[in-house]
C-alpha positions in Angstrom: -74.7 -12.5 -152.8 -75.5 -12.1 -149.3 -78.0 -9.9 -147.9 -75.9 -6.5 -146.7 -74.3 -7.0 -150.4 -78.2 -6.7 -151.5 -79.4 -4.1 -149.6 -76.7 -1.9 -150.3 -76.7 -2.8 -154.2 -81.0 -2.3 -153.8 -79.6 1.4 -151.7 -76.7 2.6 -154.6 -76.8 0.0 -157.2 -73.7 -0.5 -159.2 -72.6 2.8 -159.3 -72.7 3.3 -155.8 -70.6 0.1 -154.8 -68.0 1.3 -157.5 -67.8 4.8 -156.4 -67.9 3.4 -152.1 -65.3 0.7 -153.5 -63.4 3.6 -155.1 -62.7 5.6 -152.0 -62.1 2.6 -149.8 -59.3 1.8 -152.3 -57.5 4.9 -152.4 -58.1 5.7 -148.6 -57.3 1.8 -147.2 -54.6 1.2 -150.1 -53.3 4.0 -152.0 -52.7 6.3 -150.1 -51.1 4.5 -147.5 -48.6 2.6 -150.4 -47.3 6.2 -151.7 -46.7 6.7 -147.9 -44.0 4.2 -148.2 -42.4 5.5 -151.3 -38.9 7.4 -150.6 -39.4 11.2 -149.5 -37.8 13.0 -153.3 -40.2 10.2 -155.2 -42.6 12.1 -157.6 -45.3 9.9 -156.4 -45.0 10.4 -152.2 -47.3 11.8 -150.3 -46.3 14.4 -147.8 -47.2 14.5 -144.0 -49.1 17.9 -145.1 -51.3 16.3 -147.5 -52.6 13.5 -145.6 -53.0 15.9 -142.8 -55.2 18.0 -144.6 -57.3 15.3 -146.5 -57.7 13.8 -142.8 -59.0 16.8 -141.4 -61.1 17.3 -144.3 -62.7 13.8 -143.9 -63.2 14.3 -140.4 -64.9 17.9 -140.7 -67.4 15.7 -143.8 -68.0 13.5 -141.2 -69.3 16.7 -139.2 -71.3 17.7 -142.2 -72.7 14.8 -142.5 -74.0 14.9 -139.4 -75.7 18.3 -139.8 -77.2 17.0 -142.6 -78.6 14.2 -140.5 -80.8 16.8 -138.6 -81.3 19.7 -141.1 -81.4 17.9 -144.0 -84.0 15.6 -143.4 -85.4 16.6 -140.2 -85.6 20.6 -141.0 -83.4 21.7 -137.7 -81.2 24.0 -138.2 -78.0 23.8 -135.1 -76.2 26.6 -134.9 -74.0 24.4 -132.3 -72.7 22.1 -133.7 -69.1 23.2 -133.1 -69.5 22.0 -129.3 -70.3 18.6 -130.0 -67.2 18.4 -131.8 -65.2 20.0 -129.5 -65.9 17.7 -126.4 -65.3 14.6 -128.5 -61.8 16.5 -129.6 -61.1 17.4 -125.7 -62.4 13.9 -124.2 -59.9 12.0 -126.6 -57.1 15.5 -125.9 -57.9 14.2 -121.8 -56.3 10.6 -122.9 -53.6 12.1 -125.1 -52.4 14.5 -122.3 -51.8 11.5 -119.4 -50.2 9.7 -122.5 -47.4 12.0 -122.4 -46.7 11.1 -118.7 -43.5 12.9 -117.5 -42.3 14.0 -120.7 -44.0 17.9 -120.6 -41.3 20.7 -119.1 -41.8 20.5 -115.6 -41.0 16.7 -115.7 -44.4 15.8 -113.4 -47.2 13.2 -114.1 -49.9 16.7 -114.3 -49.7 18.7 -117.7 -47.3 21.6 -117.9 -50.2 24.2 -117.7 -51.3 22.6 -114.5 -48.1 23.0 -113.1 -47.7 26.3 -114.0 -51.1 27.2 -112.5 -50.2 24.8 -109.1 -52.4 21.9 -109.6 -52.1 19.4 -107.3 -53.5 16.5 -108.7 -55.9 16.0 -111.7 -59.9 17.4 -111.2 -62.2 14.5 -110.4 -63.2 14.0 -113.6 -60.1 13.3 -114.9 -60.6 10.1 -113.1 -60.2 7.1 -115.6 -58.5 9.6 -118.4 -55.3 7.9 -118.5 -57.4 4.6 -120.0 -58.0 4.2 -123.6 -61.2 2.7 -123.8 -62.7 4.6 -121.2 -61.8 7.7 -123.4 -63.8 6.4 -126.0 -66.4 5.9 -123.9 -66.4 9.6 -123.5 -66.3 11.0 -126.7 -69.6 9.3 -127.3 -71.4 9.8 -124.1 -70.5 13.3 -123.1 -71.7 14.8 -126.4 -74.4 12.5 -126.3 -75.8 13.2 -123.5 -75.5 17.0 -123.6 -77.4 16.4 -126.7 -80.0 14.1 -125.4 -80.8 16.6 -122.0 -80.7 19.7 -124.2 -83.2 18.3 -126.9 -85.7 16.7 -124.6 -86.3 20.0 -122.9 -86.2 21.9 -126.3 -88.4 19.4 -128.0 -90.5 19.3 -125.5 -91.4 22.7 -125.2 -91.7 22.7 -128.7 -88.8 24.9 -129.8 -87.9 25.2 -133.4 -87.0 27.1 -136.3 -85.3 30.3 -135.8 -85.6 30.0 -132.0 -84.4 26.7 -132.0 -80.9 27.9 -133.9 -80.2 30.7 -131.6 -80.2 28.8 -129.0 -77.7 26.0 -129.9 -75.6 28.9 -131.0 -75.9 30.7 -127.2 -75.1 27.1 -126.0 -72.1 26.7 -127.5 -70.8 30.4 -126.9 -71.3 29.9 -122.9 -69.6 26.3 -123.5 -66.2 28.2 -125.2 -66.8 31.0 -122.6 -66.6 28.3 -120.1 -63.8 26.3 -121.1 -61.2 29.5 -122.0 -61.4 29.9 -118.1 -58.0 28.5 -116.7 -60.1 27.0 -113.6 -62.0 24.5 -115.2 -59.1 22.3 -115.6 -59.2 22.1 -119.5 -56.1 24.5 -120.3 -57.8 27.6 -120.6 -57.1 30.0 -124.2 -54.3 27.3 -125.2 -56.2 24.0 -124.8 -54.3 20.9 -125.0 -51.6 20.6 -127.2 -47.5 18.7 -127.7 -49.1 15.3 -127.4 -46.9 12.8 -127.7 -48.4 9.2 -128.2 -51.7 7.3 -128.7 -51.6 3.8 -127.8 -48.3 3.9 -127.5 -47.4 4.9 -131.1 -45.8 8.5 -131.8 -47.7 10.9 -133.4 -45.0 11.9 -134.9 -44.3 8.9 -136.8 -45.7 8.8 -140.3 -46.9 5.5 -140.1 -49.1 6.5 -136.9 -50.3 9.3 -139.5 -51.2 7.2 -141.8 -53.2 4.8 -139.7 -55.4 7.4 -138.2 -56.0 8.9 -141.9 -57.1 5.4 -143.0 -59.0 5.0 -140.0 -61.5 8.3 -140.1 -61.4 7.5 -143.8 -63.2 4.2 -142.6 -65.4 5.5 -139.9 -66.7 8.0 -142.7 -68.0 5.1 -145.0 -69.2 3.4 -141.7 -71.1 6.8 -140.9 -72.2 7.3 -144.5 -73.8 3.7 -144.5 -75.8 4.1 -141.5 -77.2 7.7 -142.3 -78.1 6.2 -145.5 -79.3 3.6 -143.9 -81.6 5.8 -141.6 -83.1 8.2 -143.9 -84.2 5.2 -146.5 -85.8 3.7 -143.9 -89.4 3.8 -142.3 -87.8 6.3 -139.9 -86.6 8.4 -142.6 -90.1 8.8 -143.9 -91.2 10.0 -140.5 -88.3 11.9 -140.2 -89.1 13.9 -143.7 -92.8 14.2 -142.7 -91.6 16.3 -139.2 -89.6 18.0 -141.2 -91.9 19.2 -144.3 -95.7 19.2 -141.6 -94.7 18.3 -138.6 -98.6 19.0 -137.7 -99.9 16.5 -139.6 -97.1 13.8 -138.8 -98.4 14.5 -135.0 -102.1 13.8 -136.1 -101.4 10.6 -137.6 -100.2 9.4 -134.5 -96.4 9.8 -134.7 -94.6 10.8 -131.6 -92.7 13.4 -133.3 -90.5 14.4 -129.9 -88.7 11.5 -129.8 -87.7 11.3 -133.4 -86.2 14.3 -133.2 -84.7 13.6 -130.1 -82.7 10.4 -131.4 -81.6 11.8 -134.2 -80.4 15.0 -132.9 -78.3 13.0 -130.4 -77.1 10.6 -132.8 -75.6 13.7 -134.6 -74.4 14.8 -131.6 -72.6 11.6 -131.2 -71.1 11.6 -134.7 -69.6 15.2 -134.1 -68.2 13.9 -131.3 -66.5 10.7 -133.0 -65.0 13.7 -135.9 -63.9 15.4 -132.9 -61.8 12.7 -131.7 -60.3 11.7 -134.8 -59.3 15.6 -135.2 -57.5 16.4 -131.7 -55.0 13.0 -132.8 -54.1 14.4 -136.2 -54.1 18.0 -136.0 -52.4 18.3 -132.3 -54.7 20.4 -130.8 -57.4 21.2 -129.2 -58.5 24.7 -127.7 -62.2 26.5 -126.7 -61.9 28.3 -130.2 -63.7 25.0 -131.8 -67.1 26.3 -130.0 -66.9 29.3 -131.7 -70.5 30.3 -133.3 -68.2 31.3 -136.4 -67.4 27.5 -136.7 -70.9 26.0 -136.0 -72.2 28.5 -138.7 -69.0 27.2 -141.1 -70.7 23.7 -140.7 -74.0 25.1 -142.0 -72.1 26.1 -144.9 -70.4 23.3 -146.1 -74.1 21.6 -146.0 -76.1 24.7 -148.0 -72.6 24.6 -150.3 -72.9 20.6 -151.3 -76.7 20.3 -151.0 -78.9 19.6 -147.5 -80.8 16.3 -147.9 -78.7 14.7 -150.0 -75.8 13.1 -148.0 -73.2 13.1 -150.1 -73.7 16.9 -151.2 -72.6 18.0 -147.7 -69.4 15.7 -148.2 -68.6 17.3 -151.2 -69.8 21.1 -149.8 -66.6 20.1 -146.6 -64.2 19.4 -148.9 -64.6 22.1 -151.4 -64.8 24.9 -149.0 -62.1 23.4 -146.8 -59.8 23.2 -149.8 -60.5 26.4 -150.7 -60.1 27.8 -147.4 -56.4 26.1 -147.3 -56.0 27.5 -150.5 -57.0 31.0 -150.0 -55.4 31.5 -146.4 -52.5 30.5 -148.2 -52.4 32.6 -151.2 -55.1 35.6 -150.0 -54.9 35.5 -146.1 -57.0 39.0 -145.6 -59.7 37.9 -148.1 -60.8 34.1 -146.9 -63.8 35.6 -145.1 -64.9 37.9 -147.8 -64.7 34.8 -150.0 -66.6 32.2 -147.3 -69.6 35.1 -147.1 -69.5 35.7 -151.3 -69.6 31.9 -151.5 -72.8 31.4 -148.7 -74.2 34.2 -150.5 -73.8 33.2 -154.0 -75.0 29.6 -153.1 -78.0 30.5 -151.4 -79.4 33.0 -154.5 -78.0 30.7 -157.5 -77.8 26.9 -155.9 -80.2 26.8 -153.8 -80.0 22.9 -153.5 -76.2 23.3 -153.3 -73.5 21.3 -155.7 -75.8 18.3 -155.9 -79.1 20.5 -157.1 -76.7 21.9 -159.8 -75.7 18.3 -161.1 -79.8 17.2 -160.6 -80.3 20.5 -162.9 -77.2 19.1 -165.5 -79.1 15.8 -165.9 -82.3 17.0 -166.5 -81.3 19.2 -169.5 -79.5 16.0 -171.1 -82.9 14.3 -170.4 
């Protein structure tokens, strides 16, 4: 046994390498082998389902990230949804020059910037045409933004309430911002009609199934290192800032720049969901810095259990599959439903999904 295979059996145990094992196996394996069954078999999965359980995994991967900072560090974003949008529109950059001179007007600038008389691409387009360098991106512009925004607000000591009123005033001028047709970014429609990523169609089902897989595995990846983090010496600090911050500063801790790393680092992993989004959904507009969504986020977390990890997983995928449900079946009554569920969570589960199974085991006990 080597010594990750320990630490992570000294992290889960047994249960938690069957249940990791589990996923990796239907995510890596299954899903992908009932892809390749004939379209009328019983057993094959359809372009909309792995569509939806992609986006699913990628918005977990979001709540996992809020979790990150509100779970265990007690900050509350209200702004998330930005961080999530420029990863979606730095990788949205590298699928628009991938379609080349296939858009309507036949030229080497995107349709809208034809229509608008564009030129040539802004200056920083520069470099969008390249793959790697678009990665690149997704993790250093959200990053960054993060990392300049927290060190002033940690520094002068921001927090609580005030704190969340400002990410959410962030990412409102950010969508006001980018709905502008000027700024290069396609205004009110956003980038859309993408055609290729590395070369492989979009449209084809085995390109679909390859980035399913893929955010599958950069969700376990992201899982493993939050775990990671917040069982770690850091982690301690991390839930002393957050339950007497005070007293963490008197013993000596340098509370700033704990908060400062890990608020970028979820910054960073927003931005990674983002990316993995714009790909399988096909599109990317300003309406993904709405304050509605960044509050959604909160949600999922409150719904599944803050400080937990896994409870915000779970929190995404039951209100996103509800949401697909009830837009489908009860398409005037999905908000009703999202502010009965906040509501009901926050005065009956007040440690989400996760508190309620906590509360289960201890009345077996």
């Amino acid at each position: 046994m080597g010594p990750i295979t320990k630490y992570f059996t000294r992290l889960y145990g047994a249960r938690g390498w069957l249940v990791l094992g589990g996923f990796a196996a239907v995510v890596l394996v299954v899903i992908p082998l009932l892809r390749l069954l004939p379209p009328q078999h019983a057993l094959y999965l359809s372009d909309y389902y792995v569509l939806l359980t992609g986006k699913i995994m990628c918005y977990a991967l979001v709540a996992l990230a809020m979790d990150l900072i509100w779970g265990y560090a007690g900050i509350l974003s209200l702004g998330h949804g930005l961080f999530f949008a420029l990863g979606g529109y730095a990788m949205g950059m590298y699928l628009m020059r991938a379609i080349g001179t296939e858009g309507q007007y036949r030229s080497h600038l995107p349709d809208y910037m034809v229509f608008l008389d564009w030129k040539e691409f802004p200056w920083y387009w520069a470099g969008s045409e390249y793959f790697w360098l678009a990665l690149l991106k997704v993790v250093l512009v959200p990053g960054l933004l993060a990392y300049v925004f927290g060190w002033f607000a940690f520094r002068s000591r921001i927090k609580g309430v005030y704190f969340s009123i400002i990410t959410q005033a962030l990412t409102f001028a950010s969508m006001l911002l980018f709905f502008r047709n000027d700024t290069g970014f396609g205004g009110n429609n956003g980038f859309t009609d993408f055609k290729r990523i590395l070369g492989f169609p979009l449209a084809d089902p085995a390109t679909k199934t390859a980035l399913f897989a893929v955010t599958g595995l950069f969700l376990m990846l992201a899982l493993l290192l939050c775990r990671y983090l917040v069982t770690s010496k850091f982690g301690r600090v991390l839930a002393a800032i957050r339950d007497a911050e005070g007293r963490a500063m008197f013993s000596g801790y340098n509370t700033r720049d704990y908060k400062l790393f890990v608020w970028t680092l979820s910054a960073v992993l927003c931005g990674i969901a983002g990316a993995l989004y714009v790909p399988q959904v096909g599109i990317i507009n300003p309406s993904e810095m709405s304050p509605a969504n960044s509050i959604e986020i909160a949600v999922w977390v409150a719904v599944g259990g803050r400080g937990t990890l896994v409870g915000p997983l779970l929190g995404a995928g039951l209100v996103n599959g509800a949401k697909s449900w009830f837009t489908m079946a009860f398409p005037d009554f999905w908000l009703y439903f999202l502010g009965a569920l906040f509501i009901g969570v926050t005065l009956f589960l007040p440690k989400g999904v996760m508190g309620l199974r906590a509360r289960w085991r201890g009345s077996q006990s």
